[in-house]
C-alpha positions in Angstrom: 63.5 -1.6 8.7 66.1 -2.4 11.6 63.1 -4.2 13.3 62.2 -6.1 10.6 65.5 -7.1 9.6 66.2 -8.1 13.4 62.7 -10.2 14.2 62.0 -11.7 10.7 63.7 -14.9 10.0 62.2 -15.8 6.4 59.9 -13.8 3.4 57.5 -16.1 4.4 56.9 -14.5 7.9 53.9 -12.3 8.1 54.5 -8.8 10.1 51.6 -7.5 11.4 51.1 -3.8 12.7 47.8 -3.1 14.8 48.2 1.0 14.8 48.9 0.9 11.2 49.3 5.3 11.5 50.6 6.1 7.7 51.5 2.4 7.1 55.3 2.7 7.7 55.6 -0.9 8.2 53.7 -2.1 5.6 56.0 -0.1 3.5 58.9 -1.5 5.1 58.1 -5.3 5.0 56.9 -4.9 1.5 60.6 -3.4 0.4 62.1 -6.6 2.8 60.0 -9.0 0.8 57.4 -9.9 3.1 53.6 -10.0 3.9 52.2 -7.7 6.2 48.7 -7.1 7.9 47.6 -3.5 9.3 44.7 -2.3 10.8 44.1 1.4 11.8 40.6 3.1 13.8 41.5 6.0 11.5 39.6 6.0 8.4 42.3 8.1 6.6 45.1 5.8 8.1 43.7 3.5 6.1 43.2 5.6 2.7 47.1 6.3 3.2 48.4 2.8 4.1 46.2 1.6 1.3 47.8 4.1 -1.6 51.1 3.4 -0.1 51.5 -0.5 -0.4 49.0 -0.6 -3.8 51.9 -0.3 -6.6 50.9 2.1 -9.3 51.6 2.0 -13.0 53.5 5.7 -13.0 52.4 5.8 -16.5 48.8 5.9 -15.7 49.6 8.1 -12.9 51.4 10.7 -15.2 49.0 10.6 -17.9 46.4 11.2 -15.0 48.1 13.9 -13.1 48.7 16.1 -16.5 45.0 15.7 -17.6 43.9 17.1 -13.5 46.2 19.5 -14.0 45.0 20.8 -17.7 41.4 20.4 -16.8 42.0 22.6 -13.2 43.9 25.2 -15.0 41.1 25.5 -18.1 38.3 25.9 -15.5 40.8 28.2 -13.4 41.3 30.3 -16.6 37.1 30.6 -16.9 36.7 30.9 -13.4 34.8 27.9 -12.9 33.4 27.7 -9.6 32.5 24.5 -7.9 31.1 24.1 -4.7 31.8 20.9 -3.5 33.5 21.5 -0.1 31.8 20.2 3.0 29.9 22.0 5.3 31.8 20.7 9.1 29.4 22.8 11.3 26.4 24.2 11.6 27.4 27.1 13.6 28.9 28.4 10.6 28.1 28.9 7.0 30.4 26.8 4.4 31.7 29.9 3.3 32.7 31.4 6.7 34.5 28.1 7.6 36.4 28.1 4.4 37.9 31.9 4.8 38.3 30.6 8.3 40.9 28.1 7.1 41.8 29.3 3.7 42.7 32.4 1.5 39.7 33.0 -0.7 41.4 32.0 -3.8 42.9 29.2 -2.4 39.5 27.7 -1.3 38.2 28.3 -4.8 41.4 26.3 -6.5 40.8 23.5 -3.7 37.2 22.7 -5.1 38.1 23.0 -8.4 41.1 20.6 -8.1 38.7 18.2 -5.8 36.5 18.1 -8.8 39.0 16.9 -10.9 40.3 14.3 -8.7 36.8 12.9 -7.4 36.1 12.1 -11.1 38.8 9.8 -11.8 37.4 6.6 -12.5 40.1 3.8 -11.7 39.5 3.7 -7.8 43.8 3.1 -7.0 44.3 6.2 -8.8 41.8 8.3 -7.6 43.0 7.1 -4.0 46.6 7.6 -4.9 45.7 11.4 -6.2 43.3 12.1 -3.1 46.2 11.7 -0.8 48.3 14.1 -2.9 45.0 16.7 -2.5 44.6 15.9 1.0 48.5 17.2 1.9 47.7 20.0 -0.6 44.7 21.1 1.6 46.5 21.2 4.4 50.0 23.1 3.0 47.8 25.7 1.7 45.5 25.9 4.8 46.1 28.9 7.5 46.9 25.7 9.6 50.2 25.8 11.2 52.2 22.8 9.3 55.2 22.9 11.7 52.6 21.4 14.2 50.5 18.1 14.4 47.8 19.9 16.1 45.3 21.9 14.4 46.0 25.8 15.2 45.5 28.3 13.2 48.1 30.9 12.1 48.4 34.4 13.4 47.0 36.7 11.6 50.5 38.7 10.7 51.3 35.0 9.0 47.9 34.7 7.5 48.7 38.0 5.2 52.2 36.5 4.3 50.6 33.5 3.5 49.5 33.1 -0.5 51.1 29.9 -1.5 49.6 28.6 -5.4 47.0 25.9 -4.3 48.0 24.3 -8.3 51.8 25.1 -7.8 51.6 22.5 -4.3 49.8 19.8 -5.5 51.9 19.2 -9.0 55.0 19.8 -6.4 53.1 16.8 -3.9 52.1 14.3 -7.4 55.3 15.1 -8.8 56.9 14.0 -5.8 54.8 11.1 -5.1 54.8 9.1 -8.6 58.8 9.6 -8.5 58.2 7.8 -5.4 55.6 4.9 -6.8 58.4 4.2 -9.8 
């Protein structure tokens, strides 16, 4: 903000940020009134900077985020099973990688919520809620989150660890739409 405060003379100069990351930036000259470029290597950099600077109706966002949520708990409640997470290896069967990373009910919730979100139509919305999954897949993970690195947790944390993979994402959407009004 400092930056472009500091470098920017009028709303009509254009800022552009060639490591885009998580689209900081763009944020920032958006709120400062003025147009901004990014580009990013990172497919998901892009995802994120994208949901970031696209304004949102947070209407349509709360009408969307209670009907994911009604729909995961129903098939929850029936124990629905879905199995629409992605194989990453070869040298291991789906299954082994998922209780690799995940606590088994955990993994089950992930897919079910994954469905719900890969069906939305409108494609802003289904962006803005597969960035709310994608931070619940992590927080819920045996990943360390104090870390940017991938490590796993010990296995004395693993067995502490049984956060509610529905709980985390209405805490992340929650969170987010206050942020998109």
């Amino acid at each position: 903000k400092r930056l472009i405060t500091k470098f920017t003379s009028k709303k009509s100069d254009l800022i552009f940020d060639p490591f885009m990351g998580s689209g900081t930036v763009l944020v920032e000259a958006m709120l400062h009134g003025n147009n901004s470029i990014g580009i990013d290597l990172n497919p998901f950099a892009v995802l994120l900077s994208n949901v970031k600077t696209t304004p949102l109706d947070s209407k349509k966002l709360e009408t969307t985020f209670k009907q994911i949520l009604l729909n995961s708990k129903k098939d929850k409640q029936e124990k629905v099973i879905y199995d629409n997470a992605p194989n990453f290896t070869s040298r291991k069967s789906k299954k082994d990688n998922l209780n690799f990373w995940y606590p088994v009910k955990n993994s089950n919730d992930l897919q079910i919520l994954k469905n719900h979100v890969f069906l939305i139509k409108d494609k802003q919305i289904s962006n803005f809620f597969k960035i709310c999954f994608s931070l619940t897949t992590r927080r819920v993970s045996f990943q360390k989150n104090s870390i940017y690195k991938i490590y796993r947790m010990q296995d004395d944390k693993r067995k502490e660890h049984e956060p509610d993979t529905l709980t985390e994402f209405q805490k992340i959407c929650e969170k987010n739409i206050k942020n998109m009004k």
